[in-house]
C-alpha positions, -999 to +999 in steps of 0.1 A: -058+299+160-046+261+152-030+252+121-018+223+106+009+246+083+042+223+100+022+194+089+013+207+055+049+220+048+066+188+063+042+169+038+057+185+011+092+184+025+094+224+023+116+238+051+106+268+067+126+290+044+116+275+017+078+281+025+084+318+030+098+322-004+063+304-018+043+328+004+066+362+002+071+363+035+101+363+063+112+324+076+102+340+111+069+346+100+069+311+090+076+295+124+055+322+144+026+307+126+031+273+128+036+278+166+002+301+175+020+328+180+011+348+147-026+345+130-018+353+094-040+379+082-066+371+057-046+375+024-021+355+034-043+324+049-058+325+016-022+323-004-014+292+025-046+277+014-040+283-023-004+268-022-009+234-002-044+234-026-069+230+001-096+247+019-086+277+044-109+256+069-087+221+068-054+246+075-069+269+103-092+263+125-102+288+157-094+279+191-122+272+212 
């Protein structure tokens, strides 16, 4: 799945460590995200969504 989470996070000058404090979740989980290689589940792209306040839609999108 893309994701724009690096650019959302660098827009609010978070570090990676500091966005998996927001979320509850590891700083690895964090980068494996933002580099494809982790699609958060549900809950959590929801908690993403709620914390940068947009829609789930403008963060992820699927890979076509």
């Amino acid at each position: 799945m893309k994701n724009r989470v690096r650019e959302r996070r660098e827009q609010h000058g978070w570090s990676q460590g500091e966005l998996a404090e927001k979320l509850e979740v590891s700083r690895q989980t964090v980068n494996a995200i933002e580099t494809g290689k982790y699609d958060p589940s549900l809950p959590l792209a929801f908690r993403i969504a709620k914390l940068f306040r947009q829609s789930i839609e403008s963060i992820f999108e699927p890979k076509m």
